[in-house]
N, C-alpha and C positions, 0 to 999 in steps of 0.2 A: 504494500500500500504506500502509496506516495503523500509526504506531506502537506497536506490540508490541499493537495492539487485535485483532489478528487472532489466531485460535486457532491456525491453522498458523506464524505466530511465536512465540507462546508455545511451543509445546510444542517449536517448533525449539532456541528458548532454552534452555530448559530440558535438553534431550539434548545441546549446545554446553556446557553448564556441569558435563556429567558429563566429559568429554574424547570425544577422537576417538582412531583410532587412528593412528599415524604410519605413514605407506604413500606410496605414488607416489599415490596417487587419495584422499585420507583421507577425503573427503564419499561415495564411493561408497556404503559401508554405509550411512550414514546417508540419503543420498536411497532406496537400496530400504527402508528403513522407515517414512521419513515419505512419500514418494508423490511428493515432490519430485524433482526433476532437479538432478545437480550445479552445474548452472549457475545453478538457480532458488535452493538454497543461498547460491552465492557471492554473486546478487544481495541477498536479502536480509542478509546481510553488511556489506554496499558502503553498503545503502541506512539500515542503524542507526548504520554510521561516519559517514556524509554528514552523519544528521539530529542528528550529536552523544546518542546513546543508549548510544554504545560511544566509548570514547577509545582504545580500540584491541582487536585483535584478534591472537591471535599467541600462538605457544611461550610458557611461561615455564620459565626455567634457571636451574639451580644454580651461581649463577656461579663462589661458592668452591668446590664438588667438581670444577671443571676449571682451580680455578685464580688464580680471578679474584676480585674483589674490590669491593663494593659499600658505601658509604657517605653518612650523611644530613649535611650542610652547612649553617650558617650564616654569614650576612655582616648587619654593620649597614651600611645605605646612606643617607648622604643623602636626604632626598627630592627635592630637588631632582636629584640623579644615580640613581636609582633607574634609569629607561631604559636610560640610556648603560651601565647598567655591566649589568644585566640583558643587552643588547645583546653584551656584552663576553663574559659567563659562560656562554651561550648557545651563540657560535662554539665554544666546547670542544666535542669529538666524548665526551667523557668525563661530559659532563651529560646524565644520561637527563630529568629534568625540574625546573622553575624555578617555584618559586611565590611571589609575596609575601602578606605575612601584616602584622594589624596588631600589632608588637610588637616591641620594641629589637633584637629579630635580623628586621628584615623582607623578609628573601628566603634562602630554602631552598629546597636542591636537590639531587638527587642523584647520585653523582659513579657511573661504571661504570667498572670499570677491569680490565685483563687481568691484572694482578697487583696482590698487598697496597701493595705500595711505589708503584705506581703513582697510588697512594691521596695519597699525599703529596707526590709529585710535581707531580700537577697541581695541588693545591690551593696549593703556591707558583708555578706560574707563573699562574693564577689574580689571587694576590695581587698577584705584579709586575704585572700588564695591568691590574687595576684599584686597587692603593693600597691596599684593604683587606684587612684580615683574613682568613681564609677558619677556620671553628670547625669541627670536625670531631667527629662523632659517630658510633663504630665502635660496629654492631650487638653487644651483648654475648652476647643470649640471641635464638633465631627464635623464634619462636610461629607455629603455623599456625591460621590463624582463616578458617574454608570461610563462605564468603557465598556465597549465591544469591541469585536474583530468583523470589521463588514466581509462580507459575501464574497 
């Protein structure tokens, strides 16, 4: 299968990017539409995570309407310990993701947490495991901004 050059993934795309509905079988609906089989679905799925087209695939939640608590991170890191401590921020179950950047704060990331304090928490033991700082920047305002991939 070719990436998204095929018309039956586009258009899969595309009804993927309106939602599904949440059910025991949620592709069902959607394979009697598109002609497809739930299986044929899942695979193309599998096969846009594989080719890196998709960085992932999955629910997205409100984490503070249940509770919880999400936050954007900065640390200034050596470059020469850039890895090591990348390595270090990583093992946190509380880091959904890690990026470096070229710029005095060069690794951002974002902390998920089951509660606000949680928030703070991890980002001192953070600190203790690696030396440095951990910067914390709490969402002030959301903004919903709907991106698609056109047709």
């Amino acid at each position: 299968m070719s990436a998204l050059h095929d018309p039956v993934d586009r258009d899969l795309l595309e009804r993927l990017q309106e939602g599904i509905a949440v059910a025991h079988r949620p592709f069902a609906s959607l394979a009697a539409e598109t002609g497809l089989s739930e299986q044929q679905i899942v695979d193309r799925i599998k096969a846009w995570l594989d080719a890196g087209l998709l960085s992932r695939f999955g629910p997205m939640f409100n984490a503070e309407r249940m509770g919880g608590a999400f936050c954007l991170c900065a640390m200034a890191v050596p470059g020469d310990r850039f890895d090591a401590v990348a390595e270090i921020v990583n093992r946190f179950d509380e880091v959904a993701h890690n990026y470096q950047r070229e710029h005095r704060y060069n690794m951002w990331f974002v902390l998920a947490c089951e509660t606000p304090t949680g928030i703070y928490e991890t980002a001192k033991l953070i600190e203790k495991a690696t030396g440095l700082e951990v910067n914390l920047f709490p969402k002030q305002v959301e903004y919903f901004v709907e991106f698609k991939v056109p047709a």
